[in-house]
LOVEXLO-530942 format. One record per residue: x, y, z of N, C-alpha, C, CB in turn. Coordinates in steps of 0.05 Angstrom, whole numbers, plus 5000, padded with zeros to 4 digits. Each point is the difference from the previous one (the first is absolute). Glycine has a CB too. Layout:
BEGIN
XYZXYZXYZXYZ
...
This chain:
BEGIN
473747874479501349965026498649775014501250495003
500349275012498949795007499250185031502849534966
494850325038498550125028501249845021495150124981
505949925033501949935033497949845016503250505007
497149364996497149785014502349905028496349694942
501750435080501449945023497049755017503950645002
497549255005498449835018501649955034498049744948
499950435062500750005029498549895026501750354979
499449715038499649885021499450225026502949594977
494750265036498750325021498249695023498150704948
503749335066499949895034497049985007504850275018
494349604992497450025016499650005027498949844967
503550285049500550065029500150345002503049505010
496150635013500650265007502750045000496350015025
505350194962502750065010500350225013501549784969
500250145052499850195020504349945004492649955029
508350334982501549895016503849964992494649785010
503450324950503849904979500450274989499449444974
502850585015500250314990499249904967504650295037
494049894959498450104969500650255002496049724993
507550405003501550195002500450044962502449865059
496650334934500450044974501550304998495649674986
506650425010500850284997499650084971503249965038
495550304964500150214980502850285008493749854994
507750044980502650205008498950284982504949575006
494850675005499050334984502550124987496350165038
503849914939501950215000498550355000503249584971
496750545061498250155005499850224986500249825036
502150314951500450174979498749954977503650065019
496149674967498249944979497149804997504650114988
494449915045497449814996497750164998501849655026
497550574988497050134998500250315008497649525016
501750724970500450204997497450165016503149864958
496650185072497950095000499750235005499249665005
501850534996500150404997501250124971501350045057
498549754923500550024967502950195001493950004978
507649945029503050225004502349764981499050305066
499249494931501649794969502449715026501350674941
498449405088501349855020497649885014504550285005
496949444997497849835021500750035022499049674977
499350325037500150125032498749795025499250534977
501149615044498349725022497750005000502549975032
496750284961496549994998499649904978498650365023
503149574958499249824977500349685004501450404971
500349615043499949665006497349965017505849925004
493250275013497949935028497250024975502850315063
497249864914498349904986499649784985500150335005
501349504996500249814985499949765010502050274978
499649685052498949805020497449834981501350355052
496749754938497449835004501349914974495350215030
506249764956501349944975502049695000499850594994
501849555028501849795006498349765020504350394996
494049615018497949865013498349814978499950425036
498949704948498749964976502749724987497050664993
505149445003502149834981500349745022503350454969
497649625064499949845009502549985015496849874970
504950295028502450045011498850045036503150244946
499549755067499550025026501950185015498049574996
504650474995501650275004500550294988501449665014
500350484992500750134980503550115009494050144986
507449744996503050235005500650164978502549675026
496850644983500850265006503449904989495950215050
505150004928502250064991501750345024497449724938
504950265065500150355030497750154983506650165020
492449945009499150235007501350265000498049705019
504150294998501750175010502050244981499649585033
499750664967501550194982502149984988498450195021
501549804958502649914977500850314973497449335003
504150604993500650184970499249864984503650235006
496549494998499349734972497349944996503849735010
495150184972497450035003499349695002499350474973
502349445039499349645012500850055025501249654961
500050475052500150155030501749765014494650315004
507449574982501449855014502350125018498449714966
502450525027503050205004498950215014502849934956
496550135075498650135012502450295007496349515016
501350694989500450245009499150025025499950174960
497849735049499050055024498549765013499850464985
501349325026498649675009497350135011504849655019
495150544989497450035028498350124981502250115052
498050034916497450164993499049884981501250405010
496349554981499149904980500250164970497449785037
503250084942500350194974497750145006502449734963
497550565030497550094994497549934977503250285020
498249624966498549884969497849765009504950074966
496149835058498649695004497450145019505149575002
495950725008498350105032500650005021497549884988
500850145035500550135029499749645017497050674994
504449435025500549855027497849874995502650275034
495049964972497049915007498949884972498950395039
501849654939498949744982501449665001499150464968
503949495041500849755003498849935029504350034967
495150075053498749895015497849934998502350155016
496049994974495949954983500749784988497650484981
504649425003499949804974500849755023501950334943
500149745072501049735013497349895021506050174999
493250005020496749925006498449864987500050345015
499349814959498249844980500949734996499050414976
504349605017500049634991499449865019503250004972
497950105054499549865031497450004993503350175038
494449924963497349995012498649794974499850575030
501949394943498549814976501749695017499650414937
502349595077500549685008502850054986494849655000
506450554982502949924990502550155008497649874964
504150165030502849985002501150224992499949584995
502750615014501550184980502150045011496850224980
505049645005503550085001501250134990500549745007
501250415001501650274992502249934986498650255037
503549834942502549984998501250235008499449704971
503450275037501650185010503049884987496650155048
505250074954503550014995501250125017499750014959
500849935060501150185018503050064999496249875026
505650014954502649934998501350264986499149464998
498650684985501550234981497950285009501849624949
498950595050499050284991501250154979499050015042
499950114952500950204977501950305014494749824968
506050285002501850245015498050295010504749834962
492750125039498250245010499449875025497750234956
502949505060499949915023500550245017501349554987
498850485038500150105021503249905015494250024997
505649735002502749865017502350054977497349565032
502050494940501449994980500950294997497849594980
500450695017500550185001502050195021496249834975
502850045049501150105024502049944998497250005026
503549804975502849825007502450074980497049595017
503250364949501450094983501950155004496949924982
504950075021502250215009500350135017500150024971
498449835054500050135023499949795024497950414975
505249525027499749745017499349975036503649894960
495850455043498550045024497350045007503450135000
496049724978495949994991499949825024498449994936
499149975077499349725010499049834985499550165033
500049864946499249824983502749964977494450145010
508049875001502449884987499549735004503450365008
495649485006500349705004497349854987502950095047
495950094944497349874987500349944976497350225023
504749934951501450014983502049835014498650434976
502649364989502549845005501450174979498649485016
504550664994500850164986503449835005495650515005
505449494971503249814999501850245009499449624954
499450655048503250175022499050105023502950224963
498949935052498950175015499450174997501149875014
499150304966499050354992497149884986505650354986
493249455024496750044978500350014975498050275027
504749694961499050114964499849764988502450444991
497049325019500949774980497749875015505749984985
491850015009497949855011500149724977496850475023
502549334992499749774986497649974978502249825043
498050164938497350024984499249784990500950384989
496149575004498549714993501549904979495350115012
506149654990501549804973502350294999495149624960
506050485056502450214992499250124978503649765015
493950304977499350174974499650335013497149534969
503850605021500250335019497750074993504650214998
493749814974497750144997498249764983502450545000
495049564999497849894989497750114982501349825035
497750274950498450134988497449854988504150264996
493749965020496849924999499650024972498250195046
498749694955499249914980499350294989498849495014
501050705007499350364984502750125003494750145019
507249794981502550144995501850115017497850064971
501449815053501350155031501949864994496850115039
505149964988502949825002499949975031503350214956
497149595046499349905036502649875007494549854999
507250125023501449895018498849805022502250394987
498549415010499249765017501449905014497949914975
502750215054501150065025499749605010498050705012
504249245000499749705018499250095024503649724982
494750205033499449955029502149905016495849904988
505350265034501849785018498749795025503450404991
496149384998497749825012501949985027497149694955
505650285042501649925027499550255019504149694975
494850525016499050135017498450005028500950074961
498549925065498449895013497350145000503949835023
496050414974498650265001498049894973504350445023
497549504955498649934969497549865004504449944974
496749775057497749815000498050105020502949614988
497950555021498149995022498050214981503249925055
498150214931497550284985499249804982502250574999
498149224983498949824989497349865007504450014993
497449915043497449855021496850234995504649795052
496850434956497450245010499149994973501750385041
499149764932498249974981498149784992503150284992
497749485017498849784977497849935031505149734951
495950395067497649875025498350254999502949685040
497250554948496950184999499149884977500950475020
499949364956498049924982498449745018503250174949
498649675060498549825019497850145016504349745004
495650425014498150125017499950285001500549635023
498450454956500050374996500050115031496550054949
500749845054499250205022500249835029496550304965
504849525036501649865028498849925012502750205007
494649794988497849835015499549715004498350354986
503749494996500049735015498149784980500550265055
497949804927497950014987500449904977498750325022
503849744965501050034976497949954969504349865034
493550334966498149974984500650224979496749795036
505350354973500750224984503049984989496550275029
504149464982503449904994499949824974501649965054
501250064938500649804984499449774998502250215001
497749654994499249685002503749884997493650004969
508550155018502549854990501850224981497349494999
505050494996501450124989501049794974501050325046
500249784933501049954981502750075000495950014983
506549885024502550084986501750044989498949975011
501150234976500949974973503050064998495450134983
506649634994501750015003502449915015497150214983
501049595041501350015028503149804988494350005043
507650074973502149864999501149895035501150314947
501649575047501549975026502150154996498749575013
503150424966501550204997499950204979502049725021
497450514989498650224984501350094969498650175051
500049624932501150124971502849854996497850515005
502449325005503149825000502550104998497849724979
501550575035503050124998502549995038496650434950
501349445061501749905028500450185017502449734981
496450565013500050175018497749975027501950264957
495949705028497649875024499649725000497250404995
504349475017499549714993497249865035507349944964
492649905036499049885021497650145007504349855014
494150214965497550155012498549865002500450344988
498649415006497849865015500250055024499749694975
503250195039500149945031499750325009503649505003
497850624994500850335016497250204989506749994994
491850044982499050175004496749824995504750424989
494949425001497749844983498549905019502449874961
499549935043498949855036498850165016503549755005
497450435011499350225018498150144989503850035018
495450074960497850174984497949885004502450174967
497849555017497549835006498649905009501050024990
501349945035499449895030498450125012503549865006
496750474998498850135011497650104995503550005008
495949934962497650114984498049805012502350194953
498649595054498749714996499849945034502649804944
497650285066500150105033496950224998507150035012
492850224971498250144998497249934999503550184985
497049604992497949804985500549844995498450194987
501149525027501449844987498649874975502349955044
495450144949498949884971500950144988496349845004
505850354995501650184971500749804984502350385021
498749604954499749814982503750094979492549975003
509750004995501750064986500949874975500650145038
499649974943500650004978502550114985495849965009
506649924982501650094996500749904965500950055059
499450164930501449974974502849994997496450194988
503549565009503949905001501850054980498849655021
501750624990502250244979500549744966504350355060
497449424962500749784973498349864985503149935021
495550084968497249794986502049774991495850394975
505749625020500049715005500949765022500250204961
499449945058500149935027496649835009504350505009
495849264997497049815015499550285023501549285000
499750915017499350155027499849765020497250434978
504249405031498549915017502250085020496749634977
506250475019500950145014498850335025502549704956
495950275020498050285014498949925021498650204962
500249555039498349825023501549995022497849694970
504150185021502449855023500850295015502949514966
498050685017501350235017500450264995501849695009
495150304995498450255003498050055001502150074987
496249715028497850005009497950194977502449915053
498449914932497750114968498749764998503050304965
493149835022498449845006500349904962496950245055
503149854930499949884966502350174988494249924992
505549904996502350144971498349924978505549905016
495850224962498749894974501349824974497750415015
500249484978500649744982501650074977495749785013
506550304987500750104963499849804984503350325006
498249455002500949774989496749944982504549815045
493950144969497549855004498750254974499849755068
501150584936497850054984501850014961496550365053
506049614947501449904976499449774995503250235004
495349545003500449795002496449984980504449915055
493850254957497650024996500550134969497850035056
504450214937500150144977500049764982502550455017
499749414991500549804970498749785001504250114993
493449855017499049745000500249804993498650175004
503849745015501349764989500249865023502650184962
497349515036498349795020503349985017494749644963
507750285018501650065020501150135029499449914962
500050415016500950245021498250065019502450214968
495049715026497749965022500549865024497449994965
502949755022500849695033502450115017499349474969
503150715013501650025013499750265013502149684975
496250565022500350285014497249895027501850464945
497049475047497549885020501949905023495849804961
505049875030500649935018502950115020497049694972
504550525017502250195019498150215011504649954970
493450185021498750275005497549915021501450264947
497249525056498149915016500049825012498550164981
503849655016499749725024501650035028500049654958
502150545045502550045019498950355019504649684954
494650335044499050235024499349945021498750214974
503249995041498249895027498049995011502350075004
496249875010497349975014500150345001499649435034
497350584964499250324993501350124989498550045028
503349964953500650204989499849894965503150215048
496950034939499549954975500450154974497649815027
501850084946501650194979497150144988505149674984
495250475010498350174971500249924977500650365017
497349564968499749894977499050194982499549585020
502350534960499350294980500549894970502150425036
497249814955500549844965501250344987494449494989
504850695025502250264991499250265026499749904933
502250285069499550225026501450274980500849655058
498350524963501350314990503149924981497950315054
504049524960502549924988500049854983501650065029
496349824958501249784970496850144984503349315023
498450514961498450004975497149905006504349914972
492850245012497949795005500249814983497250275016
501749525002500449714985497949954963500649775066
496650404933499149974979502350154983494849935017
507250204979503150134981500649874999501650295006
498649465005501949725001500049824955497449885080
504850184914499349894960499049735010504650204961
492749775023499349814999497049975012504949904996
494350285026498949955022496950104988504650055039
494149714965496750014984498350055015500649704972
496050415033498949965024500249745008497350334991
502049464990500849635023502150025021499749674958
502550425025502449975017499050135034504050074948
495550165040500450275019496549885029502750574939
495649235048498849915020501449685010495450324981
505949665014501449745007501850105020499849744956
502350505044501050165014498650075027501850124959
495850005029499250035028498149745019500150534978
499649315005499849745020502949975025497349714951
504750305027501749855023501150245017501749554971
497350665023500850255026497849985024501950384964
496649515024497849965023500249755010496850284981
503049465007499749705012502249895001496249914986
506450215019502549835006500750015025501650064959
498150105061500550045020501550375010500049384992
499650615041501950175007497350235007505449844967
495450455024499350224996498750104970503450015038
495149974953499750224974499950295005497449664978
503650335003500550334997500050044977502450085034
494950124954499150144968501050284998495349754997
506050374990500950214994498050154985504449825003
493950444999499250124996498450034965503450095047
495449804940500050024973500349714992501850484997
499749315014501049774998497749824987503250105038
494250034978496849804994499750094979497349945038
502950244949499250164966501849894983498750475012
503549434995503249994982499950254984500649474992
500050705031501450224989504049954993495250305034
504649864947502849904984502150215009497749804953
504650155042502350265013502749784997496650355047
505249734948503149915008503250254995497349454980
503750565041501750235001502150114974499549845050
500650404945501050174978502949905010496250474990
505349624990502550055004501050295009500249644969
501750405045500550355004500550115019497650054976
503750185041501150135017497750095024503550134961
494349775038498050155022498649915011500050254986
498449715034498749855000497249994996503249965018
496550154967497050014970499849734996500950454965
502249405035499549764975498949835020504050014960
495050015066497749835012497250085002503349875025
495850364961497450094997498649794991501050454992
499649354973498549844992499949785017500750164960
499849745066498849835009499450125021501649654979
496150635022500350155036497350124983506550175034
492049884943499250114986496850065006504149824974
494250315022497950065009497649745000501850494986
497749395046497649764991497650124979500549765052
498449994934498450144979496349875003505550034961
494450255054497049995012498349974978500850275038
499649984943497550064975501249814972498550615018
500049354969499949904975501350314976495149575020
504750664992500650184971503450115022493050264966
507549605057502049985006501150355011500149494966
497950665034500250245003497550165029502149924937
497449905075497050065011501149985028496049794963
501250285051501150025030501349835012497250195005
504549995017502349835012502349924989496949875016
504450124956501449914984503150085018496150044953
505149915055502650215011502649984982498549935051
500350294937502350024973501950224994496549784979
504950185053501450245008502949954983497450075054
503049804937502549974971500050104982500549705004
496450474987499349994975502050234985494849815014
505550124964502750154974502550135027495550294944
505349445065502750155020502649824983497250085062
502049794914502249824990499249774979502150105046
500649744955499149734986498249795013504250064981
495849955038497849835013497750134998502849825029
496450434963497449984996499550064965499050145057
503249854933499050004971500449714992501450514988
499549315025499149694995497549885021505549914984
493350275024498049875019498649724998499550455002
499149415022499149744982496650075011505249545000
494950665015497850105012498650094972502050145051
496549744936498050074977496549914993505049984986
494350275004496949934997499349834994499250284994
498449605005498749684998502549854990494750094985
505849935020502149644996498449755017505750265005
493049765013500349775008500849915032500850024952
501250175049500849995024500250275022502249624972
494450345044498750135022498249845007500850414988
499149765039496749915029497849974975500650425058
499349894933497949994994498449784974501650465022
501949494957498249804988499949675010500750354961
501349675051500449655012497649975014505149955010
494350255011497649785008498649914981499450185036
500249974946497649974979500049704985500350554991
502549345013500049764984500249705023502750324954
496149525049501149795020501249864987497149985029
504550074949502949894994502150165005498349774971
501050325045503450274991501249875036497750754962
504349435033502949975021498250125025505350134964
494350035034498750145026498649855005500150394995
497049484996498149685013500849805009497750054973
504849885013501549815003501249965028500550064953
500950125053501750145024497750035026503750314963
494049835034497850085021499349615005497350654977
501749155000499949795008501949765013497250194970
505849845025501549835007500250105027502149854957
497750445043500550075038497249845018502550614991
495749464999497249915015501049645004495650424970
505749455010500049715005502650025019497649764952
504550395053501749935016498650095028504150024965
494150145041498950125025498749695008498950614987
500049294993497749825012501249735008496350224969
505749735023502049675012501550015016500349844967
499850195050502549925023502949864991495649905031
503650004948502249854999501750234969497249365024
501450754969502050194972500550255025497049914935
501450085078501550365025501849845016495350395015
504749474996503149975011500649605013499750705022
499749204949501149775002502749954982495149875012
505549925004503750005000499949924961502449725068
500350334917499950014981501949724988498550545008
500949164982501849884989499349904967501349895052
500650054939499449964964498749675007505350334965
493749615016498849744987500849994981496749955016
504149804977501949894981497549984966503849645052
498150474926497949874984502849964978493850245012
506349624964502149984980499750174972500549535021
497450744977499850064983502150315011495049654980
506150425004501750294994499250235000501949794979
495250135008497850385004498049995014500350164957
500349605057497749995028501250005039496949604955
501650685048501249995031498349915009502550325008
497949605012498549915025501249935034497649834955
500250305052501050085039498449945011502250355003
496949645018497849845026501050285021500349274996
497350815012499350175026499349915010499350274993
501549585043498849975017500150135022500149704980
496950195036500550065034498549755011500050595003
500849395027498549765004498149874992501350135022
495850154975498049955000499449964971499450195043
501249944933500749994977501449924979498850165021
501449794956502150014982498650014961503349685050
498550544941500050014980500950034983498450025016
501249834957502449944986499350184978501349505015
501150724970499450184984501049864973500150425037
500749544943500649964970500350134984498549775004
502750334985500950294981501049814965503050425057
495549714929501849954965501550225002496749794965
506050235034501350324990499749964975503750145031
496649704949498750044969498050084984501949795007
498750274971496850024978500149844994499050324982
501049385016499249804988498149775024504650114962
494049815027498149795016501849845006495650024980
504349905053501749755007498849825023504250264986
497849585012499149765023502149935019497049784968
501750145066502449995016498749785017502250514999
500049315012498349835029502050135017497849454988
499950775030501250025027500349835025498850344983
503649555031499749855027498650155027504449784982
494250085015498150135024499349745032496950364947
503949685074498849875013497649985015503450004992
494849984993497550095010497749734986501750635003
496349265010497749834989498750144969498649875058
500550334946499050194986499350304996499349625003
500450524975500350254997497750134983504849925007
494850335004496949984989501250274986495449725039
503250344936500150284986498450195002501649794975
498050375057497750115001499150254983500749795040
498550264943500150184980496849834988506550174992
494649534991498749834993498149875014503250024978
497649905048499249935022500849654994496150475013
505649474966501449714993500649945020501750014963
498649715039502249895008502149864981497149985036
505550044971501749874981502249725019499950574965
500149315015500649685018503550064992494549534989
506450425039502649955007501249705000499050415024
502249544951501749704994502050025005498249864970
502149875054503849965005501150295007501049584960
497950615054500950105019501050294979501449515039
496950494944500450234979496750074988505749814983
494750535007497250134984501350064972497250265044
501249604934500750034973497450314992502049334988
499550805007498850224997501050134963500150075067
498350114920501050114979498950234998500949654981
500750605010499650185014500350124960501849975073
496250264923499650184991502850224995495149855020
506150304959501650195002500150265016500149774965
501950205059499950225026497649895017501750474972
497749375030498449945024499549905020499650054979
499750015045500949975026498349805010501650455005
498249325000498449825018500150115038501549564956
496750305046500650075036497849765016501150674995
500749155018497949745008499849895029500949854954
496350155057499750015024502049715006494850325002
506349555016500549755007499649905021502250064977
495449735026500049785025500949765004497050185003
């Protein structure tokens, strides 16, 4: 295996002042097991804090909380209770303190658009169009018997064999938004003290649309229910932070910006673009996904989440590749955001089949121990199906905490070091992002600046040794790694770069 030779660049000014915003996304059901019941819980994430600190991350978004039949808790039974599996009131408040009191971050996701048929507004209401909760349910008659169901599918069946009903929300409801407002403002400020040390830092929304599911029944919900939600959250606090997952991936979101006072969307374009490493699909998802945003607002830069595939499943995908990957999730711009396991290249891509099991392999237990069986493991899937009789969760392979640290070549070193160099430059945490020109095909190259800064990054996406002259406007560029300097001719750096290897060069 050719060794990945990065040469970087680390500022010699204090930084003070830029966001060195790194998100760690949990899947809390499968990260850390700490009352051994085979489910990760909050007291397993609050043990682990010195973990995620340690890697270098600076947030964390929390997959729902909130009581489900599903065991991804997207299809709620009860918005206000926490699953029991995850714990008590009083453990997500201990954990949200703690990140507050280390200096970081924790955003929640929520769905507030669907419940299930053990709902409350769903149960009551059903055939009984003198419920008060007839209007909370969107039902197509008047006798209650024809509730609108998610994608018009009537039933659903878990990954353990239940059969669930997935009730629509009537968002045109007024009552819907205002009980919307009150829930998502006690995660903002539990205990109303003004303080918000025990609040959210931001929400995650998942799914969000304008017209709900493209069937024209709820159309205009940015303006009528989105706007007003947000508005008011952001009235509460105004450092709340919004995040919306744009139902369409293949949608830029910047619609979300314009009208609906949403603070990020996320990069799809940008993280397909990273899959196929190709210099093309790169210049062109970069420059739609990071040059056109508005002032303050911004995209998420991912390479896989609870919904796709992990990117080390990707045919083809080598550790080079898979640290070349995570260069440009980190030094291209925007938001990063690491999915859970992502630093190990843990492997997973979805089954075919009727349930939703066939997202276990990419939701699958992080892999703390080396014999893949040891504390904490949350291997609450275990013999419930085909997903766990294809597991990728296996003994020494290779891929765990425990043996990656052990190597300072592996994915996990790799990942703990490229974050430490994006913390330390001003100009890779939030300088503006444009390409530099070079004429070779397996050579990218982009320039991070900020006033005070600028740095130019260089990528081989190939295994073969090559050569590039990047246009650079700059006197000279130093390779601080080497502590070189390299001479800039006619307004270009002739550089040759190693297979998969990342240059990174200070410029004055």
């Amino acid at each position: 295996m050719k060794k990945l030779i990065v040469l970087l660049l680390i500022s010699g000014y204090v930084l003070t002042g830029f966001s060195q915003e790194i998100i760690y996304h949990v899947f809390q059901r499968s990260f850390f097991d700490s009352n051994h019941d085979g489910h990760g819980d909050l007291r397993g994430i609050q043990q682990k804090l010195d973990y995620l600190q340690e890697l270098g991350v600076t947030s964390l978004l929390l997959t729902p909380l909130y009581q489900s039949e599903f065991y991804h808790n997207y299809f709620a039974t009860d918005f206000e209770k926490i699953d029991p599996r995850y714990g008590l009131l009083d453990d997500y408040l201990a954990l949200v303190r703690e990140v507050h009191k280390r200096g970081m971050k924790i955003y929640q996701d929520v769905e507030m658009q669907y419940v299930t048929h053990g709902h409350p507004w769903y149960t009551r209401s059903f055939n009984n169009p003198q419920s008060p909760f007839t209007k909370y349910i969107y039902y197509d008659d008047s006798l209650n018997q024809k509730p609108f169901f998610f994608y018009n599918i009537p039933e659903f069946v878990t990954y353990n064999n239940l059969k669930q009903k997935i009730a629509v929300v009537n968002m045109n409801n007024p009552e819907v938004r205002q009980y919307t407002i009150d829930v998502l403002k006690f995660w903002v400020d539990p205990n109303k003290d003004g303080k918000f040390d025990d609040g959210v830092d931001g929400f995650r929304l998942d799914h969000m649309m304008d017209d709900l599911d493209n069937f024209k029944k709820l159309p205009d919900l940015f303006k009528k229910f989105w706007t007003p939600v947000l508005t008011t959250l952001k009235k509460e606090n105004p450092k709340l932070v919004i995040i919306a997952e744009q139902a369409n991936w293949f949608s830029l979101g910047r619609e979300y910006f314009r009208q609906a006072n949403v603070d990020r969307v996320f990069g799809f374009y940008l993280s397909w673009a990273i899959e196929k490493m190709d210099k093309k699909e790169l210049l062109k998802a970069a420059d739609s996904t990071l040059t056109k945003n508005p002032t303050d607002k911004n995209q998420i830069v991912f390479l896989e989440n609870h919904d796709t595939r992990r990117i080390a499943s990707v045919k083809g995908m080598t550790l080079p590749k898979l640290k070349i990957a995570a260069a440009l999730n980190l030094f291209l711009g925007g938001i990063p955001l690491i999915y859970y396991g992502q630093e190990l290249g843990m492997k997973g891509k979805q089954l075919k089949g009727p349930t939703d099991g066939n997202d276990i392999p990419i939701r699958e237990a992080f892999e703390w121990t080396a014999n893949a069986t040891g504390n904490g493991m949350a291997l609450w899937y275990k013999d419930t199906g085909p997903w766990w009789d294809s597991t990728h969760v296996k003994p020494y392979d290779g891929i765990s905490l425990e043996e990656e640290k052990k190597v300072p070549q592996s994915l996990w070193s790799y990942y703990k070091k490229m974050i430490q160099l994006r913390k330390s430059s001003q100009a890779l945490s939030q300088g503006r992002y444009r390409a530099l020109n070079n004429e070779n095909d397996k050579v990218f190259s982009f320039l991070r600046s900020t006033e005070k800064e600028e740095v130019a990054v260089i990528i081989n996406l190939s295994d073969k040794i090559e050569q590039a002259s990047v246009s650079i406007n700059s006197k000279s560029a130093t390779n601080l790694l080497s502590k070189k300097s390299c001479s800039i001719n006619n307004g270009a750096i002739t550089v040759q770069l190693q297979p998969y290897e990342v240059q990174l060069y200070k410029l004055q």
